[in-house]
C-alpha positions in Angstrom: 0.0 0.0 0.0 1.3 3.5 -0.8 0.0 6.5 0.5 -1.8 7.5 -2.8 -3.7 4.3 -2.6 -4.8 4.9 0.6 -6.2 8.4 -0.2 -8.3 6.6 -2.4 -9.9 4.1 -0.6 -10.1 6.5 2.7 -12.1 9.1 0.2 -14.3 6.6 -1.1 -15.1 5.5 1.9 -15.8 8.3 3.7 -18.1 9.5 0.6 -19.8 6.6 1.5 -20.8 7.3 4.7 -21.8 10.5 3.3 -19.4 12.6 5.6 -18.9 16.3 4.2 -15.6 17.0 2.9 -14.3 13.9 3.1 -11.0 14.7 0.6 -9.6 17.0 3.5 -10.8 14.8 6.7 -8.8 11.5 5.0 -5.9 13.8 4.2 -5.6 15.4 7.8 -6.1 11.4 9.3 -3.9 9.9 7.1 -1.0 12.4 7.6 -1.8 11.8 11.6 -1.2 8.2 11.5 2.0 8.5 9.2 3.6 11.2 11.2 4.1 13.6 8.4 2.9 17.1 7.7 -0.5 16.7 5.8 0.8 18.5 2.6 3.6 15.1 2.3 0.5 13.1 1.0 0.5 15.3 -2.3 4.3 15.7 -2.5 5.2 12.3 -1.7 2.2 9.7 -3.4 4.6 6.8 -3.5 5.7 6.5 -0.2 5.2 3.2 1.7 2.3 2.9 3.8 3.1 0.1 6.8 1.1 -2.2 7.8 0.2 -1.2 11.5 0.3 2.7 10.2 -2.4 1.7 7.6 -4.4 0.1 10.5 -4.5 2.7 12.0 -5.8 4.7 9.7 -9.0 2.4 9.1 -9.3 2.5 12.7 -9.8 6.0 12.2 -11.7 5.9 9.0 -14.0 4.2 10.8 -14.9 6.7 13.8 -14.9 9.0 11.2 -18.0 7.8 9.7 -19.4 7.0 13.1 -20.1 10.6 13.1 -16.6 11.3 15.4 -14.9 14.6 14.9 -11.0 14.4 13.3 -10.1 16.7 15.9 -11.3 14.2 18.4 -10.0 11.5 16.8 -6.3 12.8 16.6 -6.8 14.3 19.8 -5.9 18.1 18.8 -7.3 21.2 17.1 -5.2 23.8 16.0 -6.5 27.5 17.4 -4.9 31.0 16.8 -2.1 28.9 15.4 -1.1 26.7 18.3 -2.4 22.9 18.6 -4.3 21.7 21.7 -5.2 19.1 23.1 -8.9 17.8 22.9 -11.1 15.1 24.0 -14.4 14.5 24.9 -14.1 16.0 28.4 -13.9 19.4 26.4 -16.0 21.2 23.9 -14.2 21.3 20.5 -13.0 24.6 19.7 -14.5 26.4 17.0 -12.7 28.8 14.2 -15.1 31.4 15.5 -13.7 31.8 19.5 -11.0 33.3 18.0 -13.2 36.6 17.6 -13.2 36.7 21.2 -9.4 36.2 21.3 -8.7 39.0 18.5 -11.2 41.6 20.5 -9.5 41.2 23.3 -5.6 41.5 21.4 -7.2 44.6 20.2 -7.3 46.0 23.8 -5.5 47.1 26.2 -3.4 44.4 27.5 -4.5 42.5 30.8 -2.5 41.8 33.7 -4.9 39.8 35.1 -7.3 37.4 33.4 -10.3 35.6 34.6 -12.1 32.5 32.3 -15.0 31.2 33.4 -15.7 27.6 32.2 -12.4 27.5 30.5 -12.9 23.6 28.9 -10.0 22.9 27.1 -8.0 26.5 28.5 -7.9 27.8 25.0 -8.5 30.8 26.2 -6.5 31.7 29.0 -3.4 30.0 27.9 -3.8 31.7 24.0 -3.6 35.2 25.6 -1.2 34.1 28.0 1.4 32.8 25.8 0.3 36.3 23.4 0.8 38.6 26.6 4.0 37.3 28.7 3.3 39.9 31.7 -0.3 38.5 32.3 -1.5 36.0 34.6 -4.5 33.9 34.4 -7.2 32.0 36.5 -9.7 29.5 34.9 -12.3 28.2 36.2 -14.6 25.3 34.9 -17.0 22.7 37.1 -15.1 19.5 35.3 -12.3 18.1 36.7 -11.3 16.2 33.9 -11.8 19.7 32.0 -9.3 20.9 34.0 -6.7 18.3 33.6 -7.3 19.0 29.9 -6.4 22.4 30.1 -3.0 21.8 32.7 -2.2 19.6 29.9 -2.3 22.7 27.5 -0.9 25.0 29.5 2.3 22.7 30.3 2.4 22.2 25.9 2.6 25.4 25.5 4.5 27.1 28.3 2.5 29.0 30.3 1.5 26.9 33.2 3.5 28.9 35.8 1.1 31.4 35.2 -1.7 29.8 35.3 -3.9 28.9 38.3 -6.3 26.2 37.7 -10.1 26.4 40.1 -12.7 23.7 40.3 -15.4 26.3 40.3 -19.2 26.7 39.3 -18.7 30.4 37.6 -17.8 32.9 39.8 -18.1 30.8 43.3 -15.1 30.8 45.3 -13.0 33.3 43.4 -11.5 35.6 45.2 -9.9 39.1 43.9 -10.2 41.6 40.7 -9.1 40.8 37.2 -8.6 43.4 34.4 -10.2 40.9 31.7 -12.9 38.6 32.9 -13.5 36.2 29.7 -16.3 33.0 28.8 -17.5 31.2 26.2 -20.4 29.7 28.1 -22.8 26.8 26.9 -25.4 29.2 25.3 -27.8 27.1 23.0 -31.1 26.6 24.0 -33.1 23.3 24.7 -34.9 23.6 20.8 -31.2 24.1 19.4 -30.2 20.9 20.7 -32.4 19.4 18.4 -30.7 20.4 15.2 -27.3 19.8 16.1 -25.2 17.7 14.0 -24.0 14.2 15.2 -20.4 15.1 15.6 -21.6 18.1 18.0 -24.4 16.4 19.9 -22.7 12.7 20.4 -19.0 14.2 20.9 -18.9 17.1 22.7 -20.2 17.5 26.4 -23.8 18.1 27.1 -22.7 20.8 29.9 -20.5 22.6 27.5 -23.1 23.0 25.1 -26.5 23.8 26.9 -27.6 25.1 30.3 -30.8 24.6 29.8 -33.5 26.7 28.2 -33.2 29.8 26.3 -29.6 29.2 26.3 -28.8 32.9 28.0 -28.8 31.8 32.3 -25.1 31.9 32.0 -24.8 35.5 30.8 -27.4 36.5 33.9 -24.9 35.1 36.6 -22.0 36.7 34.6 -23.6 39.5 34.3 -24.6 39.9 38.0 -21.7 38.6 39.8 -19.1 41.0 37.3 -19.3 43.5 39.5 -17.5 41.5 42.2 -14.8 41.1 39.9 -13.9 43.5 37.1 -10.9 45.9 38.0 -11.6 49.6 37.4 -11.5 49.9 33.8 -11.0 46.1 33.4 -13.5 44.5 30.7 -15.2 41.5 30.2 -16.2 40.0 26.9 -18.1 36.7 26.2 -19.1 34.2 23.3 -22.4 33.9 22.0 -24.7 32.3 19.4 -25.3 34.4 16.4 -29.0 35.3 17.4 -28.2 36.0 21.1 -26.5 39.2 20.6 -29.8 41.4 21.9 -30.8 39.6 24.7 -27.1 39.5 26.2 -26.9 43.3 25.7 -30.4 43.9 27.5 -29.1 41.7 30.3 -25.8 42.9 30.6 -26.9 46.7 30.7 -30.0 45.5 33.1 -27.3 44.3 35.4 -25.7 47.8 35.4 -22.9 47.4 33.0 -21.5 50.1 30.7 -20.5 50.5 27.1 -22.0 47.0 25.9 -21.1 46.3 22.6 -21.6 43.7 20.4 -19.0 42.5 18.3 -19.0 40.4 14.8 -17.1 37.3 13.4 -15.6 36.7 10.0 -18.9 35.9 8.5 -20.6 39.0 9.7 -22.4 37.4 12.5 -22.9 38.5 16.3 -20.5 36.5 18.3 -19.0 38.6 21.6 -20.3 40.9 23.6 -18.0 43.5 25.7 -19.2 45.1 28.6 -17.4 47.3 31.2 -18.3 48.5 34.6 -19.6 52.0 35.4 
C-alpha cells in the first residue's frame, strides 16, 4: 500500500458514509497516522504505507464515519495557530472563538485574566502565551476539564502562570481581574435538536447547553461581574449568532457600561464587551 492508494480508498469510503468534505478529513487522518505534515501526501504519493500505520488509519476511518470529529480523533485542534489538546471532556474549539481572542488583542493588555468555564483553557493560555506579563485563573465545574487544560498550558509554556479552580462560575474566586473572559454553553433546549452528530454525540452536554433559552449563563455573569472586574478592566463573552440582543439587554439590566456587540468573520454577532460603570 502506498500513501496515494490509501487516499483513495479513505475518500471513497468516507463518501460513502456520506461525511462532508471527506477529501480534506482522509488527508488530515492519514497524515496523523504517518507522522508527516498533511501536505507530504501530495508531495510524496509513492511512499510506503506500513502495515500497522495503515491500520490505524482504518481505525480512524471508521470513527470518522461514526459521526466522530477528526479533531477528536487525533486528539488536537489547532487554534490561533497553536495545537491543543482535545477530547471528549472538552468542547471542541471552533474557528469562530477566535473573535473573542482578536477583541481582546485589540485592547489594552490584561494583567490579570479571569475564564469562566475555561474547557480545554484555550482561552487563558492563548492570551497568556500572546501577553508574557499576564496572569491567568480558569475556572470550569469539570475536573477532567481541568486536567485538559493543565495539559495545554504545560504544551505550551505557560502553566506557571496559570492557576487552575474547580469552580461553578464565579463561586469561590477571590480578587479583581482586568479581563474577565467565557465562552459559556449558550444554546437553548430547541437548538439541541438540530445539532449535528459530531456536535451532539462528541462534545459535552454541559458545554453546550444550560438549559433553556440558552442565556442563564450571561445572567450570573452579568450579575456577579461587578465583584470582579478591575476599574476599567472589561469582560467579553461568546455567543450564538442570534443571542446578541438579549445579552446586551441583560448585561446593561445588570448595570454594566459601554456593551457592545461585536462580529465574526462571516458577519455574524458572536462577543459581547461590557465594562463596569
Amino acid at each position: 500500500m502506498i500513501l496515494r492508494d490509501a487516499l483513495r480508498k479513505g475518500i471513497a469510503q468516507l463518501r460513502d458514509a456520506n461525511i462532508e468534505g471527506p477529501e480534506r478529513d482522509v488527508r488530515i487522518l492519514l497524515a496523523h497516522v504517518m507522522g508527516i505534515p498533511t501536505g507530504h501526501i501530495s508531495l510524496e504519493p509513492d511512499m510506503p504505507v506500513r502495515d500497522a500505520q495503515f491500520q490505524a488509519f482504518e481505525n480512524a476511518l471508521i470513527r470518522r464515519t461514526q459521526n466522530m470529529p477528526v479533531s477528536k480523533i487525533i486528539g488536537k485542534r489547532q487554534f490561533w495557530g497553536r495545537d491543543f489538546l482535545v477530547t471528549s471532556d472538552v468542547l471542541d474549539p471552533r474557528p469562530e472563538t477566535e473573535t473573542l481572542i482578536a477583541e481582546v488583542l485589540a485592547g489594552p493588555s490584561p494583567r490579570r485574566i479571569l475564564d469562566l468555564g475555561t474547557g480545554s483553557g484555550i482561552l487563558p493560555v492563548t492570551l497568556l502565551a500572546e501577553r508574557p506579563a499576564a496572569v491567568a485563573v480558569a475556572t470550569d465545574i469539570s475536573p477532567a476539564a481541568l486536567a485538559v487544560t493543565r495539559q495545554n498550558a504545560e504544551t505550551h509554556g505557560v502553566s506557571d502562570r496559570l492557576t487552575l479552580q474547580q469552580a461553578d462560575w464565579f463561586k469561590g474566586v477571590e480578587g479583581q481581574f482586568d479581563l474577565i473572559l467565557s465562552n459559556p454553553p449558550y444554546i437553548s433546549e430547541i437548538e439541541m435538536l438540530d445539532l449535528s452528530p459530531e456536535v451532539l454525540q462528541h462534545d459535552p452536554h454541559l458545554a453546550l447547553t444550560p438549559g433553556g433559552d440558552g442565556l442563564s449563563p450571561y445572567v450570573k455573569i452579568g450579575e456577579d461581574a461587578h465583584h470582579h472586574l478591575a476599574p476599567q478592566g472589561r469582560l467579553l463573552v461568546e455567543i450564538g449568532w442570534k443571542q446578541g440582543p438579549d445579552v446586551l439587554a441583560i448585561f446593561r439590566e445588570a448595570g454594566l457600561s459601554h456593551v457592545k456587540i461585536h462580529t465574526d468573520l462571516d458577519g455574524r454577532d458572536r462577543v459581547v464587551s461590557a465594562t463596569i460603570a
